[in-house]
C-alpha positions as CSV (number, residue, x, y, z in Angstrom):
1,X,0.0,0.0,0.0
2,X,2.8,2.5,0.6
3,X,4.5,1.4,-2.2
4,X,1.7,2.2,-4.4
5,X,1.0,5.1,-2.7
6,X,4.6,6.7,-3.0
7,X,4.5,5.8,-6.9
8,X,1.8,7.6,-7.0
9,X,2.7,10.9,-5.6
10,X,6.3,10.7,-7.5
11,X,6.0,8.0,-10.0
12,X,9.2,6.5,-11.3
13,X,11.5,5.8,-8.4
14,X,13.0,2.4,-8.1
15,X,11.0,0.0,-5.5
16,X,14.0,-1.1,-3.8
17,X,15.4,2.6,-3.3
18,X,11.8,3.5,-1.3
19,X,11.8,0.1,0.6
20,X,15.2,1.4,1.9
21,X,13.8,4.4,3.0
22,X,11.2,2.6,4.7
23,X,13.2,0.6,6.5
24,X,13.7,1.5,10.6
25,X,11.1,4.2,10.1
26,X,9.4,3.7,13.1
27,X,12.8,3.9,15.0
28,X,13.9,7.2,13.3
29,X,10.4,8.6,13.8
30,X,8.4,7.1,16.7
31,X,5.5,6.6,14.5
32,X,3.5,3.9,15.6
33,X,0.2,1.5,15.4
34,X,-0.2,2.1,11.8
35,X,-0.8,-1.6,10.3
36,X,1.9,-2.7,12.9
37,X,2.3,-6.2,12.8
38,X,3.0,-7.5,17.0
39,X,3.1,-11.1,16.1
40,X,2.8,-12.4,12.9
41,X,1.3,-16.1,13.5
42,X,-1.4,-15.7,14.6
43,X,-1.4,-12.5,13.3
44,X,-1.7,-9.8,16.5
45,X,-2.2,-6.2,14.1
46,X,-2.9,-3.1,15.4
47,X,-3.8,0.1,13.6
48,X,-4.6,3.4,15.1
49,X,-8.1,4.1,12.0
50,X,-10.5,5.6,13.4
51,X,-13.0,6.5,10.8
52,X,-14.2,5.1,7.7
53,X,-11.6,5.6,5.3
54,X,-8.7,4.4,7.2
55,X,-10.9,1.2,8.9
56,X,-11.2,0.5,5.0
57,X,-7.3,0.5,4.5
58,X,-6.2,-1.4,7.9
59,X,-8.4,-4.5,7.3
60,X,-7.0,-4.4,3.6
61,X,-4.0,-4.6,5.3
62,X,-5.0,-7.1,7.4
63,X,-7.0,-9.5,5.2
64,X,-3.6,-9.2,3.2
65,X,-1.4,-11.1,6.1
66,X,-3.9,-13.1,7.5
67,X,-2.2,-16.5,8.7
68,X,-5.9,-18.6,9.7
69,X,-9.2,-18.7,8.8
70,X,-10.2,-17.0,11.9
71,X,-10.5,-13.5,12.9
72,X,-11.1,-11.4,16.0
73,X,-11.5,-7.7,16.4
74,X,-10.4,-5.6,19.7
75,X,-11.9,-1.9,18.8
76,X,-13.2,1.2,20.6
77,X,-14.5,4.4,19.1
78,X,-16.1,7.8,19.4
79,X,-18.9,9.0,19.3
80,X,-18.8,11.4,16.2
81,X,-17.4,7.9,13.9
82,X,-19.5,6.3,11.5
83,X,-20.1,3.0,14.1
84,X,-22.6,1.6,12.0
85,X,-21.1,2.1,8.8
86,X,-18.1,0.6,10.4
87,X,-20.0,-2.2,11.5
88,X,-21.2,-2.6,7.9
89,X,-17.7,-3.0,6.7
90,X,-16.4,-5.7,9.6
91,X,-19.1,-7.6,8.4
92,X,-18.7,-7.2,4.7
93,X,-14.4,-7.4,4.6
94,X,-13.2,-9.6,7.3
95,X,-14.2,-13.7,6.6
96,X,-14.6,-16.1,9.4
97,X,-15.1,-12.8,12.1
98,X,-16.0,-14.8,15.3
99,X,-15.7,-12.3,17.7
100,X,-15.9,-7.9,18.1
101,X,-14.8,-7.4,21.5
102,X,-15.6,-3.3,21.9
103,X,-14.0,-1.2,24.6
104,X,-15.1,2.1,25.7
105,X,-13.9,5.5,25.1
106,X,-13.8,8.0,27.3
107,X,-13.8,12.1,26.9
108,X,-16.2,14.0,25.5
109,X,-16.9,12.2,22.8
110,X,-16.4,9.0,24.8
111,X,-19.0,6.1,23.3
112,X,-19.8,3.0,26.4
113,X,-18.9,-0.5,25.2
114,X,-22.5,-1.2,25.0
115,X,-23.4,1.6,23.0
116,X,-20.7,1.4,20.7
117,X,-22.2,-2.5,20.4
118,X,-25.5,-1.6,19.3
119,X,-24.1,0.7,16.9
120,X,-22.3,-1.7,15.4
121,X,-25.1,-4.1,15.5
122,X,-27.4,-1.9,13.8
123,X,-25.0,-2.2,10.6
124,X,-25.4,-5.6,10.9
125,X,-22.3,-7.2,12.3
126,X,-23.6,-9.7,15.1
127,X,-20.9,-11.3,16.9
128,X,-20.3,-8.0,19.2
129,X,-19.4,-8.2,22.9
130,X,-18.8,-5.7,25.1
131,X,-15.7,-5.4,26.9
132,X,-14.4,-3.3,29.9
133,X,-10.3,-4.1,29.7
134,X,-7.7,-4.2,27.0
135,X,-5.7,-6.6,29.2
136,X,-8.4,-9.0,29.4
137,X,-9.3,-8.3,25.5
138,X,-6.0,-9.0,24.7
139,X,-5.3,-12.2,26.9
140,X,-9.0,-13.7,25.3
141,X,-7.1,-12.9,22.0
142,X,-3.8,-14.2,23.1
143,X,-5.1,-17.6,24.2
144,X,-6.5,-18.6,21.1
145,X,-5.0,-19.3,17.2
146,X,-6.8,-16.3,15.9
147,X,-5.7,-13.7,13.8
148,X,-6.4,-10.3,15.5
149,X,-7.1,-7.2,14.5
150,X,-6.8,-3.8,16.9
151,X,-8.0,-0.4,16.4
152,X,-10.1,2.5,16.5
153,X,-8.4,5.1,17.9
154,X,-5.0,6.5,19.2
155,X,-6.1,4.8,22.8
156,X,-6.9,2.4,21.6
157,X,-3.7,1.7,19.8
158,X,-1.7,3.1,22.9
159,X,-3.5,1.1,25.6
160,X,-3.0,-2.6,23.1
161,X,0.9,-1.4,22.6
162,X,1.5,-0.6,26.2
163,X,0.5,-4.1,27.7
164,X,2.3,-5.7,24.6
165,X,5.5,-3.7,24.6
């Protein structure tokens, strides 16, 4: 996706030159929890997406390393986001989805677990649950060979990284 995206903005440079430059760019600039790979088997992903748009990119991204059949989301989200429409494209992108676990947000435009699961419900994903810890998300998550996918917001991405790290 990068690659693609670089050719697009200055077409011609040679593949191998940009992988380079891509190379330790999380060390050189602390930039995090976008399509970062944790573990890759079962695959343990977490992407900091929070709206429609870049949900739509990290599940390409995940769908594209997948290592089982099996899928399982950890996410939390505001408010103000497009729940439902997000819901609609959980169920729509991401085959053999057992299992939404959904945290709460807080802050003004905090949504509650349960909330956030009826949202998502009413675009027609099904297998929501709410959940009230990232540690306890995580170790479900941990315990199984499922291929996981975490994200939704900054917090999100910071609380999953923080236990991991």
């Amino acid at each position: 996706m990068a690659l693609e995206l670089v050719d697009q903005i200055v077409p011609g440079l040679d593949e191998a030159d940009v992988r380079r430059a891509f190379v330790g760019i999380v060390k050189r600039s602390g930039l995090r929890a976008r399509a970062e790979i944790v573990q890759s088997a079962p695959l343990l992903m977490i992407d900091v997406g929070h709206n429609l748009e870049a949900v739509s990119q990290t599940v390409a991204v995940f769908n594209a390393n997948r290592t089982t059949s099996r899928a399982r989301v950890i996410m939390g989200c505001l408010s103000d986001k497009p729940v439902e429409a997000i819901g609609r494209l959980l169920y729509s992108q991401v085959s053999g989805l057992e299992r939404v676990l959904v945290l709460p947000t807080s802050g003004a435009r905090g949504l509650s677990s349960t909330e956030a699961c009826e949202r998502l419900e009413a675009g027609g994903l099904t297998t929501c649950s709410a959940s009230d810890s990232m540690r306890e998300a995580l170790s479900e998550v941990r315990q199984s060979e499922v291929d996981t996918l975490v994200f939704g917001s900054h917090f999100i991405a910071a609380d999953a990284l923080q236990l991991l790290d």
